[in-house]
GULUM-59820 format. One record per residue (C-alpha): chain; x negated, z negated, y; residue in one letter. Coordinates in pm, 1 decimal. Each point is the difference from the previous one (the first is absolute). Example, Ala and Ser with C-alpha at 12.3 -4.5 7.8 and 13.67 -1.06 7.14 Angstrom:
<nodes>
<node "A", <-1230.0, -780.0, -450.0>, "a">
<node "A", <-137.0, 66.0, 344.0>, "s">
</nodes>
This chain:
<nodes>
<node "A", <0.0, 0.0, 0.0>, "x">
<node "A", <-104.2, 94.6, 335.2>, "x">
<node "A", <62.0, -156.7, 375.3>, "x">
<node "A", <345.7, -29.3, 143.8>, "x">
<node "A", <-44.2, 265.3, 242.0>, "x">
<node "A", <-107.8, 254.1, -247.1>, "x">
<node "A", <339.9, -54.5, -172.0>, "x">
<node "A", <220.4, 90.3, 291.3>, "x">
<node "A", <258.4, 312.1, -118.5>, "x">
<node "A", <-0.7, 48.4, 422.7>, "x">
<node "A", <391.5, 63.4, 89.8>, "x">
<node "A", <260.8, -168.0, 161.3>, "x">
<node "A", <317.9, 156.2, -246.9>, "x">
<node "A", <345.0, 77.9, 196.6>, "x">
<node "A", <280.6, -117.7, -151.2>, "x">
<node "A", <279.9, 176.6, -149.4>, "x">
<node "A", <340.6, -154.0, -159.3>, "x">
<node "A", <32.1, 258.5, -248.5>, "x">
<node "A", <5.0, -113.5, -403.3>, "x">
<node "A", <-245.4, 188.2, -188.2>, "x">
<node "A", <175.2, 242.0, -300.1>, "x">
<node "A", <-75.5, -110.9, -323.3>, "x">
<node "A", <-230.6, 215.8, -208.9>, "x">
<node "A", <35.3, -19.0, -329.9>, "x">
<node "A", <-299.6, 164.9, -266.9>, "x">
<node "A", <9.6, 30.5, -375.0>, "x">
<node "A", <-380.4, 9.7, -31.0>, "x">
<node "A", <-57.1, -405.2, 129.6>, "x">
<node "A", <-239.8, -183.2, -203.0>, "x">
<node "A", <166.4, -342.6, -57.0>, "x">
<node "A", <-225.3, -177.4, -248.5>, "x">
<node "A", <-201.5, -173.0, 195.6>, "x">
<node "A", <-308.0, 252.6, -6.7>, "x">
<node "A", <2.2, 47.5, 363.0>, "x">
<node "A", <-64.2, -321.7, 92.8>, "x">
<node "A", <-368.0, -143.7, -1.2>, "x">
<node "A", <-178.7, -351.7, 121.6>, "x">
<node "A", <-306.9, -58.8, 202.9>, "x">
<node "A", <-241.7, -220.7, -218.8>, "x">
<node "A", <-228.9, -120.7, 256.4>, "x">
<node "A", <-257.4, -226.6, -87.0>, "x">
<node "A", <-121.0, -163.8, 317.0>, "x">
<node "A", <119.1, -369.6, -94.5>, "x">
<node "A", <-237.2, -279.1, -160.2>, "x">
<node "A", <313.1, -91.6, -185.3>, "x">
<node "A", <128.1, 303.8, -139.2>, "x">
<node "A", <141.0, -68.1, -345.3>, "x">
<node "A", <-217.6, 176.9, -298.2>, "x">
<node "A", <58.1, 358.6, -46.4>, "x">
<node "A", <129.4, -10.9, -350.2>, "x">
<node "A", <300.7, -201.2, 168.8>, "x">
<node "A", <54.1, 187.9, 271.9>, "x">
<node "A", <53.0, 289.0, -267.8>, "x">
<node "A", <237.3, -160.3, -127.7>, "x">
<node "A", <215.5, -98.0, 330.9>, "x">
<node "A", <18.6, 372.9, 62.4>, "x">
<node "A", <137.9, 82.6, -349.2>, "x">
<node "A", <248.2, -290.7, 50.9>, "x">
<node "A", <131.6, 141.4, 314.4>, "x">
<node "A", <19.5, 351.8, -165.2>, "x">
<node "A", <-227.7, 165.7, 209.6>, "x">
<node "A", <-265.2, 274.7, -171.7>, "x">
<node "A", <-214.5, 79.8, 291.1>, "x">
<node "A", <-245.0, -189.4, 251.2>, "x">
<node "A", <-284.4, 45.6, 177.9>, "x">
<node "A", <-367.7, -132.4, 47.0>, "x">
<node "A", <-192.6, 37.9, 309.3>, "x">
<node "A", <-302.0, 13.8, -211.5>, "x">
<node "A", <-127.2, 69.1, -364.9>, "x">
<node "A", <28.6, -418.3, -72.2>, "x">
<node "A", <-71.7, 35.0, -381.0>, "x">
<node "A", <152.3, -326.8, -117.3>, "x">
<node "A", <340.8, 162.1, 132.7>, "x">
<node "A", <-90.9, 351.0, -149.3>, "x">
<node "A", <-32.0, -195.0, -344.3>, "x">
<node "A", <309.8, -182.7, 59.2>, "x">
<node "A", <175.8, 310.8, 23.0>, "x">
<node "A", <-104.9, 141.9, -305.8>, "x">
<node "A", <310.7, 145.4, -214.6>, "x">
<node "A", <221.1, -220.4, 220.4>, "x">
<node "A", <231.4, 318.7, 102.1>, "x">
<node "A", <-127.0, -69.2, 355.7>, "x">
<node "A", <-146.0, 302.5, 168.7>, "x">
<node "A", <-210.4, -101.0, 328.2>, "x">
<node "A", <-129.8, 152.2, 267.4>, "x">
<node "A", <-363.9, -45.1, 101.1>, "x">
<node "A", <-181.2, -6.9, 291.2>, "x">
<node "A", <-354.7, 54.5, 68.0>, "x">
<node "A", <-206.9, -277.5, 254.1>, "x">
<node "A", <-3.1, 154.3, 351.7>, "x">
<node "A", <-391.9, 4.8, -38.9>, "x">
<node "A", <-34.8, 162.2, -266.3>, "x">
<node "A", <175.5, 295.9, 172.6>, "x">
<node "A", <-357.8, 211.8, 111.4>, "x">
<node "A", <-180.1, -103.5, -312.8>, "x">
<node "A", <305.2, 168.5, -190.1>, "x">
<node "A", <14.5, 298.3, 247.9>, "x">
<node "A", <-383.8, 55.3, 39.1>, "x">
<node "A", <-117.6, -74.5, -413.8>, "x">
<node "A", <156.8, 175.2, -270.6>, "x">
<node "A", <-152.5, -192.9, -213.4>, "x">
<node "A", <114.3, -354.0, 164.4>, "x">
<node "A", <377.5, 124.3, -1.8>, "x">
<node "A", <-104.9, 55.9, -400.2>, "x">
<node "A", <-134.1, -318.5, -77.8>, "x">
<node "A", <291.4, -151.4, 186.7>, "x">
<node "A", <230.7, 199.9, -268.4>, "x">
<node "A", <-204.9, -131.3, -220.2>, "x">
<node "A", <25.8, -335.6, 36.3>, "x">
<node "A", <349.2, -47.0, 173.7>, "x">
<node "A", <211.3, 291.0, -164.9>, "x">
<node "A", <-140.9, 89.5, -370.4>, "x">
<node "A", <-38.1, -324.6, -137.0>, "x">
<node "A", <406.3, -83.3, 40.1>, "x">
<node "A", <101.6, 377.8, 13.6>, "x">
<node "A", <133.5, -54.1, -373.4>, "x">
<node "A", <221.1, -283.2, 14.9>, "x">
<node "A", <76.8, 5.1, 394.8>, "x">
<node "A", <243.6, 259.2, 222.7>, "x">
<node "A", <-142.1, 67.4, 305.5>, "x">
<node "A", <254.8, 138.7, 227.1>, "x">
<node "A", <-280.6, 65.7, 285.3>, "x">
<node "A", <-312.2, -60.8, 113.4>, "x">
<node "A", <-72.9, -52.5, 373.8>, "x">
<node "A", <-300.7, 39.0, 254.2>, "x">
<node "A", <1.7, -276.7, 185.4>, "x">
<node "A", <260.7, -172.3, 209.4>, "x">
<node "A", <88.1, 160.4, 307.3>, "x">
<node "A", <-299.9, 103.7, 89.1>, "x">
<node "A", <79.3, 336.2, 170.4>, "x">
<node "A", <63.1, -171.9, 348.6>, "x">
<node "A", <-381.0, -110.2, -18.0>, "x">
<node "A", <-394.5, 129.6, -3.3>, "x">
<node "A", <81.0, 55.2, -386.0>, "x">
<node "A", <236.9, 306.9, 98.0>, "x">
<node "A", <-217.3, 290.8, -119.2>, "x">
<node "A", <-117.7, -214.8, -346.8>, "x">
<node "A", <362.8, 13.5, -114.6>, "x">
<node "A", <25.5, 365.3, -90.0>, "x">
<node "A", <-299.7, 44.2, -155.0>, "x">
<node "A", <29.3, -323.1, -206.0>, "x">
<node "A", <334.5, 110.9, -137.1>, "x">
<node "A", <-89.7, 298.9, -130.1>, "x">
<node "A", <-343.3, -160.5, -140.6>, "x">
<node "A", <227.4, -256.6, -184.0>, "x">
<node "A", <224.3, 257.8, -116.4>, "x">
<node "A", <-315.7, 193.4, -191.1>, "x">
<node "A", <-102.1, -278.4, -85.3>, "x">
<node "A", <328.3, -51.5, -192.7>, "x">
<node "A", <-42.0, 336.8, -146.9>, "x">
<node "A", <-354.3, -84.8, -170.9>, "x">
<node "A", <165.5, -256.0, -195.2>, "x">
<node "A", <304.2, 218.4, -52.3>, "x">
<node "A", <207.5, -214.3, 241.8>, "x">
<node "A", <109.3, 224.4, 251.1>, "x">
<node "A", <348.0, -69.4, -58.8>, "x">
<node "A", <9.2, -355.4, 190.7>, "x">
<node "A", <60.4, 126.3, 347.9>, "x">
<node "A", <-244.3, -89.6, 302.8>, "x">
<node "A", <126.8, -61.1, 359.9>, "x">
<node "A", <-53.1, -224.7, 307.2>, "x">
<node "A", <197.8, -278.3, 149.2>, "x">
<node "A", <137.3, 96.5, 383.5>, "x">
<node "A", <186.4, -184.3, 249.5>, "x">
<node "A", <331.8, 116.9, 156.2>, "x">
<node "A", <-195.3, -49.5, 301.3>, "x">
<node "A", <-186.9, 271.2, -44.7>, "x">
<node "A", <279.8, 263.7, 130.4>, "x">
<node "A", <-50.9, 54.4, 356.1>, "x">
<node "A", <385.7, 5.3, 33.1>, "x">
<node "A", <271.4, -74.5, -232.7>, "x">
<node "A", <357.4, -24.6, 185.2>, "x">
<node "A", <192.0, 183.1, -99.7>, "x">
<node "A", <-151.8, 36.7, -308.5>, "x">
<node "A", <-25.8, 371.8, 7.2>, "x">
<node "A", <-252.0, 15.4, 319.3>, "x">
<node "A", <-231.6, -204.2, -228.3>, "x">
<node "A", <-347.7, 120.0, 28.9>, "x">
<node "A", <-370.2, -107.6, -128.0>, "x">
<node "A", <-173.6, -117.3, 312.6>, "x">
<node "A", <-245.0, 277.6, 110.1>, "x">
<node "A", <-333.7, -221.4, -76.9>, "x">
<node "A", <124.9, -16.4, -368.4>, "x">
<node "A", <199.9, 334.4, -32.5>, "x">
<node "A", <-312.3, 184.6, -132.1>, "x">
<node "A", <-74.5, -281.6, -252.6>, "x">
<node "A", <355.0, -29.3, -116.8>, "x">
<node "A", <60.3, 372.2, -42.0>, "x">
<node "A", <-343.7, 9.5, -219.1>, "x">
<node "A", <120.9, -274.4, -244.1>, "x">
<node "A", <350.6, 77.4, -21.9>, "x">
<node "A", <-74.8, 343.5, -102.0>, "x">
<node "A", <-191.9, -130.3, -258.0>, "x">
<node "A", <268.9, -238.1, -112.9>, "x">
<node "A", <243.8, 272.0, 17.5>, "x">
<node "A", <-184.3, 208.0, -194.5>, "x">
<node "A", <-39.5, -231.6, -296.7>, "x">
<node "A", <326.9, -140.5, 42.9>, "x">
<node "A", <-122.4, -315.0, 97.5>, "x">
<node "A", <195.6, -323.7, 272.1>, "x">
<node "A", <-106.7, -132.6, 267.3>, "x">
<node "A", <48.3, -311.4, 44.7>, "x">
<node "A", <145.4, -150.9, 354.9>, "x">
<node "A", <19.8, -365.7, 105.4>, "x">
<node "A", <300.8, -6.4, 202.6>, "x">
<node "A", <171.4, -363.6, 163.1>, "x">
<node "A", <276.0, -0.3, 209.9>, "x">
<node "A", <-49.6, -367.6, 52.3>, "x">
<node "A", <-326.6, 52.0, 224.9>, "x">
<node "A", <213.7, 304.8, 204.4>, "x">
<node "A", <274.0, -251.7, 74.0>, "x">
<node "A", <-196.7, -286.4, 101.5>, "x">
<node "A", <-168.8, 219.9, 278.4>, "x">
<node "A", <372.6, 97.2, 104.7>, "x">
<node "A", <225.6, -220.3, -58.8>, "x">
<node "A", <227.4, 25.8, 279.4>, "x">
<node "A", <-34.7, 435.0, -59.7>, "x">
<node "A", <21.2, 3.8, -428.0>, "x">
<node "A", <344.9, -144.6, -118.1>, "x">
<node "A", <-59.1, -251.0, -260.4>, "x">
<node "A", <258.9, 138.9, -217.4>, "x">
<node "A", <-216.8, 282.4, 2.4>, "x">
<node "A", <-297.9, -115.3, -133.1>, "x">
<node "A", <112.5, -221.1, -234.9>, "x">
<node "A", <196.4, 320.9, -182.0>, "x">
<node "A", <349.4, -215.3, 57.4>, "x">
<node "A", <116.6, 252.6, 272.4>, "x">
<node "A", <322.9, 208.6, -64.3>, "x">
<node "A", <-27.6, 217.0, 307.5>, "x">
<node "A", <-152.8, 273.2, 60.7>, "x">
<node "A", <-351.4, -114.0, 266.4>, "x">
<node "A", <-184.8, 339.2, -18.1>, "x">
<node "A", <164.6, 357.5, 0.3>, "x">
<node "A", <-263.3, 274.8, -117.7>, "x">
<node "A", <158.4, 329.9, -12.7>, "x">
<node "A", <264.7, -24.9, -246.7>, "x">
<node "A", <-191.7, -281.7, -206.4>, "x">
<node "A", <131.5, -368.8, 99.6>, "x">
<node "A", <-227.5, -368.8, -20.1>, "x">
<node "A", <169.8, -322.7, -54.6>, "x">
<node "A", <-355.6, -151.9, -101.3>, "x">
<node "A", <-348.6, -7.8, 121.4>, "x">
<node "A", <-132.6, 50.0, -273.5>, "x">
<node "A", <101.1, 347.1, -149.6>, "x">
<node "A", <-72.1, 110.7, 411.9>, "x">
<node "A", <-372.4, -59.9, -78.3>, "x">
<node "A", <-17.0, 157.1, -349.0>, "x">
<node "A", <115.4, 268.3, 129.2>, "x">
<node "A", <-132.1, 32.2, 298.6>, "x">
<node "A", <-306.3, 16.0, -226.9>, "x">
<node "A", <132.4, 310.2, -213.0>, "x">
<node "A", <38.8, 170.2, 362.7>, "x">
<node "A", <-336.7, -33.3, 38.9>, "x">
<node "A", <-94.2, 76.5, -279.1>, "x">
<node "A", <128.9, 332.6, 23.4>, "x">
<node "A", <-154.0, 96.2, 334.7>, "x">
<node "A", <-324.5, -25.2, -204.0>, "x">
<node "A", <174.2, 229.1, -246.8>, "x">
<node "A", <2.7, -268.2, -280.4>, "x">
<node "A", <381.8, -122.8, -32.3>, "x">
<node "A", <-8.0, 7.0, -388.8>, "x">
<node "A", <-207.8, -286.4, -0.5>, "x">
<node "A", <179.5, -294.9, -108.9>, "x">
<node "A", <14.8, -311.4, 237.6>, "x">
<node "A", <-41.7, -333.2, -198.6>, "x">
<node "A", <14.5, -315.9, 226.3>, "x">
<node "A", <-226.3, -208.9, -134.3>, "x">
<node "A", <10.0, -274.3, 259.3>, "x">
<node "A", <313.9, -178.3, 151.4>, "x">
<node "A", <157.6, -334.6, 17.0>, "x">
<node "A", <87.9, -272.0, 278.9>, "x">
<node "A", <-129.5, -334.9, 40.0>, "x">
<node "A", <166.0, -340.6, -65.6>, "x">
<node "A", <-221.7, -201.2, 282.5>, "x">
<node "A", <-297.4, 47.0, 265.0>, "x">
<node "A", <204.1, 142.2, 277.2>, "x">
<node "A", <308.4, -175.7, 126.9>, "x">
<node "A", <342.8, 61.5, -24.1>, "x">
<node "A", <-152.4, 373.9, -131.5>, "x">
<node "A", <-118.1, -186.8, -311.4>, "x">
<node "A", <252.3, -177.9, -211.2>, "x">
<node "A", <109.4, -24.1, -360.3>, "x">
<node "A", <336.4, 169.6, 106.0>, "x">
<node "A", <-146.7, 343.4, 168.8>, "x">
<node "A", <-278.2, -6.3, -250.3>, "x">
<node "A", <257.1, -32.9, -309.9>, "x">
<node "A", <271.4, 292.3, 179.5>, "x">
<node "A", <-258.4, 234.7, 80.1>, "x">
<node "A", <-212.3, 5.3, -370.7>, "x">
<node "A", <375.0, 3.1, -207.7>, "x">
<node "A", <163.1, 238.4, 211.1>, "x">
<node "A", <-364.5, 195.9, -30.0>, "x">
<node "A", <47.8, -5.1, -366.4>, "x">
<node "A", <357.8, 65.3, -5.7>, "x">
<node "A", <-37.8, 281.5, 216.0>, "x">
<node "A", <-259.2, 220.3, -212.6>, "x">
<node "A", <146.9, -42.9, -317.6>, "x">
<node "A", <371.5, 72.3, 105.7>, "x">
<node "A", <-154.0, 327.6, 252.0>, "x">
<node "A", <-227.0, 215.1, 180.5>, "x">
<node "A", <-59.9, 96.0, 308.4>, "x">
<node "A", <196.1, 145.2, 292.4>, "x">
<node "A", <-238.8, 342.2, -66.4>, "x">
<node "A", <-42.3, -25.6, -363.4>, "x">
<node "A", <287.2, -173.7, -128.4>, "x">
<node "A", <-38.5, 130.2, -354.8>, "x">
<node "A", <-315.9, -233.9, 0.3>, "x">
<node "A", <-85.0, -341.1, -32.9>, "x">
<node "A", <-282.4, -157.0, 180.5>, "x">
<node "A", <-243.7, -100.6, -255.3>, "x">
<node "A", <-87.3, -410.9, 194.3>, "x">
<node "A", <-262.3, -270.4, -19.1>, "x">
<node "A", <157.8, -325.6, 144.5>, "x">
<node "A", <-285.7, -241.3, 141.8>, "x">
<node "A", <-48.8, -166.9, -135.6>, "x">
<node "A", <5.6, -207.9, -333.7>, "x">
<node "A", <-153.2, -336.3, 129.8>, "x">
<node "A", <-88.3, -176.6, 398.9>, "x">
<node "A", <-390.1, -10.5, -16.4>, "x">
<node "A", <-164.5, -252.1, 193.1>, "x">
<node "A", <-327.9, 176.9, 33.0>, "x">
<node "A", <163.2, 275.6, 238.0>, "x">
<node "A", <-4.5, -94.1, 380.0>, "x">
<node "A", <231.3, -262.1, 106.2>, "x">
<node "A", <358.4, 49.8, 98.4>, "x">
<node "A", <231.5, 328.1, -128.9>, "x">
<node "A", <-275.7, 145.1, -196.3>, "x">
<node "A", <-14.3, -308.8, -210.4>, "x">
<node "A", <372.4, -8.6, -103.9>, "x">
<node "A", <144.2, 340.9, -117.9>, "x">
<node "A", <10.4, -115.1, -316.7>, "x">
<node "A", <349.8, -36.0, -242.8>, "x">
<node "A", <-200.9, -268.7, -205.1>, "x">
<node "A", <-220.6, -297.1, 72.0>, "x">
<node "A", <-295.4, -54.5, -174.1>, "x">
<node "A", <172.4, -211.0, -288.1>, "x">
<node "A", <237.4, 281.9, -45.3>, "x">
<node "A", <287.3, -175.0, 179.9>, "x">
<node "A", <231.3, 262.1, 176.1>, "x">
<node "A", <-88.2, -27.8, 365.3>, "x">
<node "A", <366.6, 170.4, -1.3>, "x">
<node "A", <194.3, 217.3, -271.5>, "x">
<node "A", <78.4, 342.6, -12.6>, "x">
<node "A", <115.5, 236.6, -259.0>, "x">
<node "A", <-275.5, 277.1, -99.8>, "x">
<node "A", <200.4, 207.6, -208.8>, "x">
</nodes>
């Protein structure tokens, strides 16, 4: 996660007292598949791996994701049904982009030895890392890691990068979305490559941090995905909710660097229970994640309703090692696996 201002979607939304029109798909996935959990590790009292494991199962949930290659989890999650995605340490993104051989011996070490008995839905460079002096290692480190792959006759586990939302120079309505022009070139070179191998990208994307920089602009309702009314109008298409305004808003921009088949998976959102005020409580933190869930099993989005928004809540557990205040309470758990507050994730 990234600075507050970073996280701004950068709009003040008109209202409009219309009722959005049902859509209604036959192609929904509703078994739970879409959803995912951020397992993030940066807590001296994180419960052991092996029963972490096992509080995903119990909450029917088959995918999560790792920030890093944290072997005790990768062992944990071997023929557990889980699939995970993994990330890559932000400094290891030049070695990886600059040494064929490092981004081999990384496969190696983090990828073949659990390739067998684990599903790994995706691996990513870095952490969003394309807003910083890492920009131009990205690219190159993708498609090293992706060869790499292919020398031990991986090169079916897809390799992508983590972005913020924040990275769209505009995004209201969601069709004027646009890369901002000091990452355009960069985007359009790894998003062809994505496309090309029919490969996500994965997007961290919180309404929560757009809100509390507006609050008197955003209606709540709006953000929290609660809203019946119609808050943006883009064309013909109609947003009751935040969040499906930022996914697609990224799939607009995605096209203007002629790569709208690639699939947007949001790897990163969720709300915070405390650090922050009246912004912060169990309540809004508890609406916002179940209506989250609710909402990408049961539909799609505004622009591609026939698909469901494949979603990493963060995250599993509060971590005490992350600086003080929201950061250190996004989590549905504490530490001893006590709900910090229920919701259904199926």
């Amino acid at each position: 996660m990234t600075s507050l201002p970073h996280r701004i979607m950068g709009s003040t939304f008109s209202l409009i007292n219309i009722f959005l029109l049902s859509i209604i798909s036959l192609n929904f996935q509703v078994d739970g598949s879409v959803i995912g959990l951020n397992y993030g590790l940066l807590g001296d009292n994180i419960p052991p791996p092996n029963q972490v494991i096992s509080l995903v199962k119990s909450r029917n949930v088959s995918r999560i994701r790792l920030f890093s290659p944290d072997h005790n989890v990768l062992n944990s999650l071997q023929n557990s049904g889980v699939e995970v995605i993994v990330g890559t340490f932000n400094n290891d993104t030049q070695g990886l982009a600059t040494d064929i051989n490092f981004a081999k011996n990384w496969v190696q070490t983090n990828i073949v030895p659990f390739s067998q008995m684990v599903t790994f839905r995706c691996i990513s460079v870095g952490n969003e890392v394309i807003a910083n002096d890492l920009a131009s290692f990205v690219f190159p480190a993708i498609k090293n890691l992706n060869a790499a792959l292919q020398s031990f006759n991986l090169g079916q586990i897809p390799v992508s990068t983590t972005i913020g939302i924040y990275l769209l120079a505009s995004s209201s309505p969601p069709s004027n979305a646009d890369f901002s022009s000091d990452v355009k070139p960069t985007m359009q070179e790894i998003t062809g490559f994505l496309a090309g191998n029919g490969f996500p990208l994965l997007v961290t994307a919180y309404p929560y941090f757009s809100y509390v920089y507006d609050p008197s602009g955003i209606p709540l309702s709006f953000v929290l995905l609660n809203s019946t009314d119609v808050v943006v109008r883009d064309g013909n298409l109609e947003y009751t909710n935040m969040f499906d305004a930022m996914v697609d808003a990224m799939y607009w921009a995605l096209e203007k660097v002629g790569a709208g088949s690639v699939e947007v998976v949001i790897c990163e959102s969720g709300w915070p229970s405390n650090g922050n005020g009246n912004f912060t409580t169990i309540g809004l933190a508890q609406t916002y994640n179940q209506n989250l869930v609710k909402h990408v099993l049961n539909s799609g989005t505004p622009k591609k309703p026939e698909k469901n928004v494949e979603t990493y809540v963060f995250a599993i557990f509060n971590e005490d090692l992350k600086p003080p205040g929201v950061e250190q309470n996004f989590g549905l758990f504490y530490p001893n696996m006590s709900e910090v507050y229920h919701i259904d994730l199926n």
